[in-house]
DSSP file (Angstrom, degrees, kcal/mol; ACC not computed):
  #  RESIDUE AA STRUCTURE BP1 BP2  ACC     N-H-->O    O-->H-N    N-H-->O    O-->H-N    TCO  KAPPA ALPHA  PHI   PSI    X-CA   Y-CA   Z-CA
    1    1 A X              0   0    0      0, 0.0     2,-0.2     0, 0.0    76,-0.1   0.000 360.0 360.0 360.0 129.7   26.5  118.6  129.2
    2    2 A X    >>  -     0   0    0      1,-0.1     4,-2.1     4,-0.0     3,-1.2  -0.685 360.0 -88.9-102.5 172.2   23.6  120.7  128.1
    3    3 A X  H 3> S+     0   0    0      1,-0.2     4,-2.7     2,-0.2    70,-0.1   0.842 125.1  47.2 -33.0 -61.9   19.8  120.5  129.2
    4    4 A X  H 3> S+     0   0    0      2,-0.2     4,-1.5     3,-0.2    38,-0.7   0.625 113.5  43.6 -79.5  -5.6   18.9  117.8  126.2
    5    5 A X  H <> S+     0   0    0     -3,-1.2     4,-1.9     2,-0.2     5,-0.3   0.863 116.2  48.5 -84.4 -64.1   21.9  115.3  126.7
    6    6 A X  H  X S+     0   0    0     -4,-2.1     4,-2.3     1,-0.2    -2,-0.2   0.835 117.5  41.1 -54.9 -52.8   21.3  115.5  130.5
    7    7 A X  H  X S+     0   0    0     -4,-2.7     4,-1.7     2,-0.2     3,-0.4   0.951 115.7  53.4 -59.7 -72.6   17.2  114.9  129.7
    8    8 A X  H  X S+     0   0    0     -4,-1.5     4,-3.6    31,-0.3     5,-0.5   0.913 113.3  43.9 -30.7 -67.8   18.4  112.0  126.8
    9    9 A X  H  X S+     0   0    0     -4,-1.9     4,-3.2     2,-0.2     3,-0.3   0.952 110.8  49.6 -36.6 -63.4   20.6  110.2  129.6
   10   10 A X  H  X S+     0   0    0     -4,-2.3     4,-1.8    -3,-0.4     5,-0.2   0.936 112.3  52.1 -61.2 -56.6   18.1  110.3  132.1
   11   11 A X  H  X S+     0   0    0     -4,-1.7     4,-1.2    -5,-0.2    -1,-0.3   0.818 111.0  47.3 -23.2 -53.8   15.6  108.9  129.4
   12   12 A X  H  X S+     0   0    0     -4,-3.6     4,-2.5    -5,-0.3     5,-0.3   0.849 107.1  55.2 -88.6 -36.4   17.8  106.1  128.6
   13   13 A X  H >X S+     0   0    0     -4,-3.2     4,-2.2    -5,-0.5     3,-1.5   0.969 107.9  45.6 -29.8 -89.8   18.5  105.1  132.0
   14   14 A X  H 3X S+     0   0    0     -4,-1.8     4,-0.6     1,-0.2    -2,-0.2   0.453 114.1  55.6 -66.5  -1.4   14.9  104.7  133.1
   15   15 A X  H 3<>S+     0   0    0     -4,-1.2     5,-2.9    -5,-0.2    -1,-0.2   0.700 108.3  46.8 -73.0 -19.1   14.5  102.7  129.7
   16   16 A X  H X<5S+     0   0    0     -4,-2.5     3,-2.7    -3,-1.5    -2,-0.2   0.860 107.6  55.5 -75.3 -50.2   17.3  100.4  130.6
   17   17 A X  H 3<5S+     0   0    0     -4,-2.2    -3,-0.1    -5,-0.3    -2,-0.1   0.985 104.8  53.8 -62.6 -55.3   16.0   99.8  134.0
   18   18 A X  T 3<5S-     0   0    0     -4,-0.6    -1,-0.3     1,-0.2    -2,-0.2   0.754 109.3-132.2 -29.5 -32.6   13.0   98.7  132.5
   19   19 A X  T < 5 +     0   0    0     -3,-2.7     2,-0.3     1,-0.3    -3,-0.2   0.961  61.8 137.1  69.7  51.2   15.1   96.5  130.5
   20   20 A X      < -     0   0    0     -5,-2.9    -1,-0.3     5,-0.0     2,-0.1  -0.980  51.2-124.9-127.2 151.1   13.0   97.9  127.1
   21   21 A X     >  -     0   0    0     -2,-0.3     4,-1.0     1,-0.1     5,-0.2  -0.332  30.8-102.2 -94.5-164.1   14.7   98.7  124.0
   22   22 A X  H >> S+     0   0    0      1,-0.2     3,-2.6     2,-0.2     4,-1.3   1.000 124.7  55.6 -75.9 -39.8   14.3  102.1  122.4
   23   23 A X  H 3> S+     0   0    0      1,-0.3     4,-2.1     2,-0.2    -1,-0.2   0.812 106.5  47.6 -45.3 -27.6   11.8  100.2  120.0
   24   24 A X  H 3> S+     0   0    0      1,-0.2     4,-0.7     2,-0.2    -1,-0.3   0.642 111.6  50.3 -88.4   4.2    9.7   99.0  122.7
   25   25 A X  H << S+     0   0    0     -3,-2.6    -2,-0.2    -4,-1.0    -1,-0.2   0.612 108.2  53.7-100.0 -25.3    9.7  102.2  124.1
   26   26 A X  H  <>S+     0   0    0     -4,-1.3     5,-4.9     2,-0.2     4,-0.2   0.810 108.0  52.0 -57.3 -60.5    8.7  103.7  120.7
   27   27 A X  H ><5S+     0   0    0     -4,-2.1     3,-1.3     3,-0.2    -2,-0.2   0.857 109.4  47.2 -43.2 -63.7    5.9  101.3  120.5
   28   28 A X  T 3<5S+     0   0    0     -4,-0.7    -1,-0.2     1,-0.2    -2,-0.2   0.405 113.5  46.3 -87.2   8.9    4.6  102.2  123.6
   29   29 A X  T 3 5S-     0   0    0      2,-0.1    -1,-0.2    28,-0.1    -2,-0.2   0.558 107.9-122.5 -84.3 -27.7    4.8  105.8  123.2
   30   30 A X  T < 5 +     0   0    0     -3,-1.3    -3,-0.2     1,-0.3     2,-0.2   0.842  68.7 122.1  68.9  29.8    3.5  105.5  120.3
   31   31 A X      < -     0   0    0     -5,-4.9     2,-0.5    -8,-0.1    -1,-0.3  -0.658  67.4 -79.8-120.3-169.6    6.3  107.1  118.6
   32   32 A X    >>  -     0   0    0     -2,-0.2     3,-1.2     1,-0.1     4,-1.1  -0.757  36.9-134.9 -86.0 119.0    9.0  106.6  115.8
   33   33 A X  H 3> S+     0   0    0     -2,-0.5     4,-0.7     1,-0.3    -1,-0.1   0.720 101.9  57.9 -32.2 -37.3   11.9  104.7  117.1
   34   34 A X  H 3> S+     0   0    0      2,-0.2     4,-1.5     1,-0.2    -1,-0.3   0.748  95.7  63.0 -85.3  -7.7   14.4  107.0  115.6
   35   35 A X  H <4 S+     0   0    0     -3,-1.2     4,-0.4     2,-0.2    -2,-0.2   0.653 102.6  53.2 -73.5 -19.6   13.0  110.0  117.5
   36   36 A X  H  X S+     0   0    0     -4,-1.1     4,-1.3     2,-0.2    -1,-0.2   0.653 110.1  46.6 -39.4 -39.9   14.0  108.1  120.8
   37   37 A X  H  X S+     0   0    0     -4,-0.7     4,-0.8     1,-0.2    -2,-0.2   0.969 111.6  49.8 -61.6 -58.5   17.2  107.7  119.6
   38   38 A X  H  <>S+     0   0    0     -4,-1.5     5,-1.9     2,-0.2     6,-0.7   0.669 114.1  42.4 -39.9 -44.9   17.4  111.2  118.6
   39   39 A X  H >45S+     0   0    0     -4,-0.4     3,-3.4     4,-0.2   -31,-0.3   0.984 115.2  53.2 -94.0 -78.0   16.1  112.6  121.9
   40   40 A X  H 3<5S+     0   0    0     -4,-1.3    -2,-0.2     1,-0.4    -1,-0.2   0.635 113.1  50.8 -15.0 -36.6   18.7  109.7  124.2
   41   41 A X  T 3<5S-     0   0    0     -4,-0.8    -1,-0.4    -5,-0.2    -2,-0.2   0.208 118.3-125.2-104.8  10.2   21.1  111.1  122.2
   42   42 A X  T < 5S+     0   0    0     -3,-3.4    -3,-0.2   -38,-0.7    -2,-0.2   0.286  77.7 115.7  14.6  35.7   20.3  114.8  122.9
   43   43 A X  S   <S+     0   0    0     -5,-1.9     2,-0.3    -4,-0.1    -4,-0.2   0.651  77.0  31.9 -70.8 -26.7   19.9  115.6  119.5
   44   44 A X        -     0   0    0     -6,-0.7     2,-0.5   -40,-0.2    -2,-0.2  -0.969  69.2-145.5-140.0 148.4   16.3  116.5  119.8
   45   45 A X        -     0   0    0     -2,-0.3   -41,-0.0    -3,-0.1   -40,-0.0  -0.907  28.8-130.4-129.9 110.6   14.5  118.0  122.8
   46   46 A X        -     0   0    0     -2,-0.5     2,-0.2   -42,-0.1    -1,-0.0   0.017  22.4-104.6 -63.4-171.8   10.7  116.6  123.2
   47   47 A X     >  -     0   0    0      1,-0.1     4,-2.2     0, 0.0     5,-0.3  -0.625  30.5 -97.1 -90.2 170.6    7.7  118.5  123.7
   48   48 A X  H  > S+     0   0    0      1,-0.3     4,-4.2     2,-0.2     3,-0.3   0.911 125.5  36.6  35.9 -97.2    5.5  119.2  126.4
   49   49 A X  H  4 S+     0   0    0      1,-0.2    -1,-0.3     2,-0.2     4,-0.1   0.822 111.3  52.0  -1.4 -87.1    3.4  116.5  125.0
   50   50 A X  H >> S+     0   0    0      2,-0.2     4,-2.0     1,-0.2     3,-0.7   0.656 106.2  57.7 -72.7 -35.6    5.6  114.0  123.8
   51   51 A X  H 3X S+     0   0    0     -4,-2.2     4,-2.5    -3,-0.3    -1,-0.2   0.856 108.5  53.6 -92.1 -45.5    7.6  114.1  127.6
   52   52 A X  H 3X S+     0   0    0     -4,-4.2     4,-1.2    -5,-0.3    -1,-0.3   0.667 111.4  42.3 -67.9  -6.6    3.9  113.1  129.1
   53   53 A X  H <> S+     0   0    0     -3,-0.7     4,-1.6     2,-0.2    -2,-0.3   0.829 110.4  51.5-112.9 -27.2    3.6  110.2  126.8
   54   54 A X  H  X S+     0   0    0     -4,-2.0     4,-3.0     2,-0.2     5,-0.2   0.988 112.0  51.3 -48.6 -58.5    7.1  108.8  127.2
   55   55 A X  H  X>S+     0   0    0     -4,-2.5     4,-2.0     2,-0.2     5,-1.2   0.959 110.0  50.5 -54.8 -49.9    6.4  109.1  131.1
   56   56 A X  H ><5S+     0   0    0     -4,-1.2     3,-0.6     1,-0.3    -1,-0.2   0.937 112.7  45.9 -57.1 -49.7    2.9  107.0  130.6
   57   57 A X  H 3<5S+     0   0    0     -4,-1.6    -1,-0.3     1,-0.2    -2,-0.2   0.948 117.2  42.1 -54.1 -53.4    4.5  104.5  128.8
   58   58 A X  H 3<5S-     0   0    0     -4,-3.0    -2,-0.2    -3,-0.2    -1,-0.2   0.630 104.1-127.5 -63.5 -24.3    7.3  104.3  131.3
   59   59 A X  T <<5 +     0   0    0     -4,-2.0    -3,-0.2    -3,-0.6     2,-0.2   0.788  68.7 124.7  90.1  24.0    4.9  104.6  134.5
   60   60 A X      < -     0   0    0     -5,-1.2    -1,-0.3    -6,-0.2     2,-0.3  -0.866  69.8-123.8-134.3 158.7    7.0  107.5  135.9
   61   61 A X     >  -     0   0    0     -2,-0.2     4,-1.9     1,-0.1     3,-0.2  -0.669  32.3-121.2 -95.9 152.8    5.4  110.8  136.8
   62   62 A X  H  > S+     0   0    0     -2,-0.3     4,-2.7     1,-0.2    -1,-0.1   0.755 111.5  65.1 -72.9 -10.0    7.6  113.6  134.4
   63   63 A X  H  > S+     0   0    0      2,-0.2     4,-2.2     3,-0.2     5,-0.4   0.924  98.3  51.9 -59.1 -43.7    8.6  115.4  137.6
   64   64 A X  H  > S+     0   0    0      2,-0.2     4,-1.4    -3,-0.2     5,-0.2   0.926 111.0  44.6 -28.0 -75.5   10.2  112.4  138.3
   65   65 A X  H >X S+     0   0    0     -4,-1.9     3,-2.7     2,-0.2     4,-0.9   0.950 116.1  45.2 -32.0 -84.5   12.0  112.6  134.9
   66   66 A X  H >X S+     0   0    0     -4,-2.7     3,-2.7     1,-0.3     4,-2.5   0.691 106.4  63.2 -40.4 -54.4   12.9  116.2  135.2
   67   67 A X  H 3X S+     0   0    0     -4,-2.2     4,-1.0     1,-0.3    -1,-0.3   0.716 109.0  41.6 -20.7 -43.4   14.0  115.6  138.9
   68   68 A X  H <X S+     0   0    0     -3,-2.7     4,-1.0    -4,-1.4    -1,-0.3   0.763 111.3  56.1 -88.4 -16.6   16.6  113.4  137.5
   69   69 A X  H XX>S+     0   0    0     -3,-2.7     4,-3.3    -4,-0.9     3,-1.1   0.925 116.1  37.2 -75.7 -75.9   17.4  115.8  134.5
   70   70 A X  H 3<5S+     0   0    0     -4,-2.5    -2,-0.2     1,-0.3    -3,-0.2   0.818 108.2  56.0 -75.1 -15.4   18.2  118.5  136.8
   71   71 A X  H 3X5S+     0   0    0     -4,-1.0     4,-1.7    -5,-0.3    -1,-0.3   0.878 110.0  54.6 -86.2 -15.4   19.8  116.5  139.5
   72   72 A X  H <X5S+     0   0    0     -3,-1.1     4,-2.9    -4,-1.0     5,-0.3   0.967 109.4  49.0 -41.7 -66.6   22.4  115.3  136.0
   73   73 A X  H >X5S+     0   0    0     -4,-3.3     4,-1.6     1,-0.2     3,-0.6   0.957 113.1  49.4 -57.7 -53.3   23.1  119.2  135.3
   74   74 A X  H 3><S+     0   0    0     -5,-0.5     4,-0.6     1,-0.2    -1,-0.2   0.785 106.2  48.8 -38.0 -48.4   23.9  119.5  139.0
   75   75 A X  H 3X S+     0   0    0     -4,-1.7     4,-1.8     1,-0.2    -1,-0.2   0.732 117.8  48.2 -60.9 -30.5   26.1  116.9  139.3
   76   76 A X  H <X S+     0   0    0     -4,-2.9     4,-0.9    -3,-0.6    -1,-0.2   0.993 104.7  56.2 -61.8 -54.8   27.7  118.5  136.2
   77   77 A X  H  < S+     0   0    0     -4,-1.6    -1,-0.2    -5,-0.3    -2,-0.2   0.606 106.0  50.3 -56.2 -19.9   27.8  121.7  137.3
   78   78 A X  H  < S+     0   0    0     -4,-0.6    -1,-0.3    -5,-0.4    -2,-0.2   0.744 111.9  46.6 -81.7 -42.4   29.8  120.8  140.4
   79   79 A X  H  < S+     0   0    0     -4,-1.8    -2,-0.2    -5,-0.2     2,-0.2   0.693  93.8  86.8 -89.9   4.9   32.3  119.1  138.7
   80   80 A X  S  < S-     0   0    0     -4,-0.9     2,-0.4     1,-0.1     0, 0.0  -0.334  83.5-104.3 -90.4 157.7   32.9  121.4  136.0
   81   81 A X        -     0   0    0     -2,-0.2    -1,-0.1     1,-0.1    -2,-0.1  -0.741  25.2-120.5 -89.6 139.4   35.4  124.1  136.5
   82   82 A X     >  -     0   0    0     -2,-0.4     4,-2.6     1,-0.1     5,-0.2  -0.179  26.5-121.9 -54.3 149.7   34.4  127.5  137.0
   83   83 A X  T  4 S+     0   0    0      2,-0.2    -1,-0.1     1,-0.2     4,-0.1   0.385 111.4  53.5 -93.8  14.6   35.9  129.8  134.3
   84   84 A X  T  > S+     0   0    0      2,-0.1     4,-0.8     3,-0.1    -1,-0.2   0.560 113.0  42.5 -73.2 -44.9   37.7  131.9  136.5
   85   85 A X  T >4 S+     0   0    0      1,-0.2     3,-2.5     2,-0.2    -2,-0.2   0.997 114.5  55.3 -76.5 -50.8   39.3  128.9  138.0
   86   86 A X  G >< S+     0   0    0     -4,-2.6     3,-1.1     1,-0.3    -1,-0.2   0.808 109.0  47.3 -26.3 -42.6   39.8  127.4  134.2
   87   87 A X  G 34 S+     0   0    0      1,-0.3    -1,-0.3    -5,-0.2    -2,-0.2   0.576  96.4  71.6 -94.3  -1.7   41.5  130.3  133.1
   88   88 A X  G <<        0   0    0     -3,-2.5    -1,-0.3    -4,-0.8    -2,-0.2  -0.139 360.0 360.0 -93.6  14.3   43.7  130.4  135.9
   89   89 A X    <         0   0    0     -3,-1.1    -1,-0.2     0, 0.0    -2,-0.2   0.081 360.0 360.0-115.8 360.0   45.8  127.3  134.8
């Protein structure tokens, strides 16, 4: 999993808990619905910007977000094999 799937996930999550769809999240971002999709989907990685107005809409501070972003890659990173140990099978 790379930085902008773990950040998509974590996005889609705290839209789910909300119990909003990506359109109502869109709306209240003030963005395009398919550029949610796109980002959830870690096709596209927001800005700066864009990461503070997803959080306002959502209520969440974006440390928060990241917090959760980076605690995703950790969890990855642990469970992934080392490439020494990979290559060693």
């Amino acid at each position: 999993m790379d930085t902008d799937q773990a950040f998509g996930l974590a996005l889609r999550s705290l839209r789910q808990s909300k119990k909003w769809s990506q359109e109502r999240l869109a709306l209240e971002a003030d963005v395009n619905r398919n550029y949610v999709s796109l980002i959830e989907l870690g096709r596209n990685s927001p800005s700066v910007r864009m990461l503070f107005g997803l959080c306002e809409a959502l209520e969440i501070l974006p440390s928060d977000l990241l917090s959760d972003v980076e605690r995703r890659l950790l969890a990855q990173q642990r469970h992934s094999p080392t490439p020494s140990s990979a290559s060693a099978k």
